[in-house]
Each structure stands twice: as structure tokens, then as C-alpha cells.
N, C-alpha and C positions, 0 to 999 in steps of 0.2 A: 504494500500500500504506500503511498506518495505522502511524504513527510510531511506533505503541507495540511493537513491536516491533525495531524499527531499534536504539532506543536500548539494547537489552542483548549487539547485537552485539561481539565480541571477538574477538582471534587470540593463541593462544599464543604466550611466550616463543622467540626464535629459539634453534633446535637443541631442540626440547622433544621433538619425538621422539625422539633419542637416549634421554631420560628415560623414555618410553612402553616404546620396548623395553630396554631393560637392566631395565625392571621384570619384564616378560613375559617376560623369558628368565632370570632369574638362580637361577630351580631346573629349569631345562632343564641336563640332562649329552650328551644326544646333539649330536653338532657338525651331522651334518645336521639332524635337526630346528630347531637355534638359526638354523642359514639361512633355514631352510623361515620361522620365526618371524617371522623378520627380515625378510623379503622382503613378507611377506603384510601385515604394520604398514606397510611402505613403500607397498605398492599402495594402502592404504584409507584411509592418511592425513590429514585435512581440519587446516589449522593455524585455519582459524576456527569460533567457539564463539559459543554462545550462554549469559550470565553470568546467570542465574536461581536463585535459591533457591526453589525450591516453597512450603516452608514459611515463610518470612517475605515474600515478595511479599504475599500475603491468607493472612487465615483461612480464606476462605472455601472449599468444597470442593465435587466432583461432586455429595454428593447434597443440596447445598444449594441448588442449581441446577435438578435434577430434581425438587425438592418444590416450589420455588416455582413450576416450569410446572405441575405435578400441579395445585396451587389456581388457577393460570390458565386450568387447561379447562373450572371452573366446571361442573363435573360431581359429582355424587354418589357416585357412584363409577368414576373415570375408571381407564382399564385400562393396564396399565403393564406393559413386556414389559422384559428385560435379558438380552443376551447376553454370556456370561459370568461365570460367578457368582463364581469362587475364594473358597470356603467363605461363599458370602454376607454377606460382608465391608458391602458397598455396599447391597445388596440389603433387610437387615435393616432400615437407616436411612429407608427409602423409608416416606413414609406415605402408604400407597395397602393396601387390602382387596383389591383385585381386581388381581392379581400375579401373573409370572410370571420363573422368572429358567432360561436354556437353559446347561448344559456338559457337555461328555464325559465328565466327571470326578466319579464318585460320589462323591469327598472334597470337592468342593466343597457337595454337598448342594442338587443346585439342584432345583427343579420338576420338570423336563424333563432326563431324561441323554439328552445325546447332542447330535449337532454343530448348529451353528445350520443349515447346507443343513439334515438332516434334521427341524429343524424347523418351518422356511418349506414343506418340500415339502409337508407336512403339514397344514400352517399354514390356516384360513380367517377367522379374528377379525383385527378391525380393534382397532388400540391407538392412545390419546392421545398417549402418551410411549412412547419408546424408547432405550434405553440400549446401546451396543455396545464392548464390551471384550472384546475375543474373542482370535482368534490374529491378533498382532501382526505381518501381512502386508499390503501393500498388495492380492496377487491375493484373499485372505479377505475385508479388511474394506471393499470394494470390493462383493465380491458382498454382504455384509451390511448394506451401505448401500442398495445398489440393491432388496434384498428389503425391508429397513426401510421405504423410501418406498413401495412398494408396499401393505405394509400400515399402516402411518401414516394417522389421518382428517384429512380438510383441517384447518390450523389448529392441529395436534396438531405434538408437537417431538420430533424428534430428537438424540443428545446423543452424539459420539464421543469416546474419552480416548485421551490418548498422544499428541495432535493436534502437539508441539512436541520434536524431539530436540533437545537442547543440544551433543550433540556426537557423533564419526562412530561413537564406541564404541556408543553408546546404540541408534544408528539402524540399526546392521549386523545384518544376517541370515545367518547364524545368531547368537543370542545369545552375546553375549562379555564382557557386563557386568550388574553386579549391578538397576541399574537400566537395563530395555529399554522404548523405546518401540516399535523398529522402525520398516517404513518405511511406515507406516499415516501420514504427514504427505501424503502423496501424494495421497492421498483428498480431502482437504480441498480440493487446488487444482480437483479434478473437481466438486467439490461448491461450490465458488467461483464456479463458469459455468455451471452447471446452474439451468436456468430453473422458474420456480414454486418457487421458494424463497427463502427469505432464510437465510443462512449467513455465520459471521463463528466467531472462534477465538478463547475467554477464553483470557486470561495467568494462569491458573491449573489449578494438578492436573493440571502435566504435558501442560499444555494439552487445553482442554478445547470440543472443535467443538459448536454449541450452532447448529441449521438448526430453523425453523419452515416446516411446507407450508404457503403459503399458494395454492395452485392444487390440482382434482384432478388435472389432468393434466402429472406431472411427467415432465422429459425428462432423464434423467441425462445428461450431457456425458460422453462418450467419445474426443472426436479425441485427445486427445493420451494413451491409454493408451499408446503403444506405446515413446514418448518417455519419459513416466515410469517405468514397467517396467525398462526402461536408464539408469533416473538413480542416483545414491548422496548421501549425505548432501553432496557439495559444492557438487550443483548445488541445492539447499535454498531458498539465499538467494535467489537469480535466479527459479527456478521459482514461488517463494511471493508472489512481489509481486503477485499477483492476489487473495490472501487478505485481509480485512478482522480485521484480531488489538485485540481490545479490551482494556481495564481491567476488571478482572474487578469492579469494583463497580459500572461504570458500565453493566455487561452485564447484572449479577443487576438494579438497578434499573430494565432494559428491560422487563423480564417484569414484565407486569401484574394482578395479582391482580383 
């Protein structure tokens, strides 16, 4: 596994969960529920962390990444799909004409309402680039991966976010914290051993999985779904050492215009 990630490994201060919950319980008045509370923090626990700043690690961000593969397809107008939109936020920055951004959620204002299945079902265009920021499940963005390579043209890139939780709050399903990646890290190790690809994981935006197809015939890597499905943020560290995790400057200057 690539150092670069190693070195922002951390473990809380000892007895730091005492601090966790007496935060998470001190406008709790039910004495069962404060157990209930209590217990559930003790089950999902992780004391080590990952010490990252988002925002002063780089400048650099998602869709500064997905523009510069955009001019790497050396297309005229290369076609650009995005799963996900949340008020097209990310989507707006893209500069590509021929766009597409998929979500359930008419306030996000996307192309296509409605789930990404419904829209792969449906689906027959081939895209350059692909963007997946969807619902932050390893069972979702797993199938949204495996449909992504599907229709991805050779040589054309893939882009997952969320790719890195920093800690067990972040990565827990259900959501429990203000900032959620979920256990969408998972994916990445699947897509780490998945043949006819290159895949590796910028240190940036929350991490940010960044695969080019370079085969048509890709084989998504399956064996170990059943072991991941049953894993939680602590088995993270151990699991991910098969992941290739860059600098995120020295990732955006792989991409060649």
C-alpha cells in the first residue's frame, strides 16, 4: 500500500470515548435510552482515525479532476454522465456540453429524476467520464460502479467520492454525523483487483477514487463481497492495503491532456 496514506494514520486520546458519549447523551432525559446510547457508541467504536483536513491538504477538488480527464478524451465533445446531483452543486463546474447528471430528488434539479438503477436500466449511450456520488452504501455504489464500467468507453475514467472515512462516525450507516462518507471505501478495494483497469485513491475531497478503463472487457472483482458487507470502519486499515492512495497533485498531473 502507498505511504501516502499511512502517514495521516492516528488513534484517539485514551478514554476518548467516555468524551464521545457524554456528548451524545447529555440532552438525553430517558435513563433507558442513555443505555441504549451508551451501548451502541461502545459496539461501533474505532479509537483509530484518520488526521486529514480536506480543505488545506490541496486546493485542488472533484471537479478539477473530472475537467482535466474531460480534455484528456481529446474529444469535441466528450459525454459526461454524474450520479448524483445534490442541486448540481459539482455538476454546474463541469465543462462539458454534452451532460448528464441522474437523482431522485427534484430539488437537486438534475437531468434525469430518479435512481441511478432506473437509469442504467434504461441506459444505452456510452460516456467518457463518469462521476458517482450517489447513496453512500457500499450495496448502491457497488452496483453503480459495476453499471458505470459497463457503460464507460475504453480509455474513458471513472471518478468515485467519499472514497476515504476519517473516522467510525463518518463511515456508519445509518448516518450519524454531519459529515458522511459511508461505507462506499469498500468499493475501492473491489475496484483495486478488478482487472482492465487502473485505479488508485487521490488524498483529496474526501477522497476521491479516480479508475481509467483501459480494456473493453472488464471483470469486476467480486470474491470478497461477502467479507466486506460484514466489515465496519475498523477493519478499514487492514482491508485497504491493496488500495494505491496518491498525492493528489501528483494524481491530477497523471492525467494527460
Amino acid at each position: 500500500m502507498d505511504s501516502e496514506i499511512i502517514k495521516f494514520y492516528d488513534k484517539y486520546p485514551e478514554n476518548f470515548i467516555e468524551t464521545i458519549i457524554k456528548n451524545s447523551v447529555k440532552n438525553l432525559t430517558d435513563e433507558k435510552l442513555i443505555i441504549q446510547t451508551t451501548n451502541h457508541i461502545k459496539r461501533i467504536y474505532c479509537n483509530n482515525f484518520i488526521k486529514i483536513d480536506w480543505f488545506k491538504i490541496t486546493n485542488l477538488r472533484k471537479w478539477d479532476f473530472i475537467n482535466k480527464s474531460l480534455k484528456a478524451i481529446k474529444k469535441d465533445k466528450p459525454k459526461y454522465l454524474e450520479i448524483g446531483a445534490f442541486r448540481n452543486e459539482n455538476f454546474n463546474k463541469i465543462n462539458a456540453t454534452n451532460k448528464i447528471s441522474v437523482d431522485p430528488d427534484p430539488k437537486s434539479f438534475p437531468t434525469f429524476i430518479g435512481t441511478s438503477n432506473e437509469f442504467f436500466s434504461n441506459n444505452s449511450e456510452k460516456f467518457d467520464v463518469i462521476f458517482i456520488d450517489g447513496l453512500h452504501t457500499f450495496e448502491q455504489c457497488r452496483i453503480d460502479a459495476i453499471n458505470a464500467l459497463e457503460y464507460l468507453n475504453t480509455n474513458g475514467y471513472l471518478f468515485l467520492h467519499d472514497l476515504v472515512p476519517r473516522n467510525f462516525m463518518e463511515e456508519y450507516i445509518p448516518r450519524i454525523s454531519g459529515i458522511w462518507t459511508g461505507d462506499v471505501w469498500k468499493v475501492s478495494v473491489e475496484l483495486s483487483k478488478t482487472k482492465g483497469v487502473k485505479f488508485s485513491v487521490i488524498l483529496a475531497d474526501h477522497g476521491l477514487g479516480m479508475l481509467q478503463k483501459i480494456n473493453d472487457d472488464v471483470k469486476y472483482f467480486n470474491n470478497d463481497e461477502i467479507k466486506l458487507r460484514n466489515s465496519s470502519f475498523k477493519d478499514f486499515f487492514e482491508l485497504n492495503k491493496s488500495v494505491n492512495y496518491q498525492n493528489s497533485e501528483n494524481a491530477f498531473n497523471k492525467i494527460k491532456n
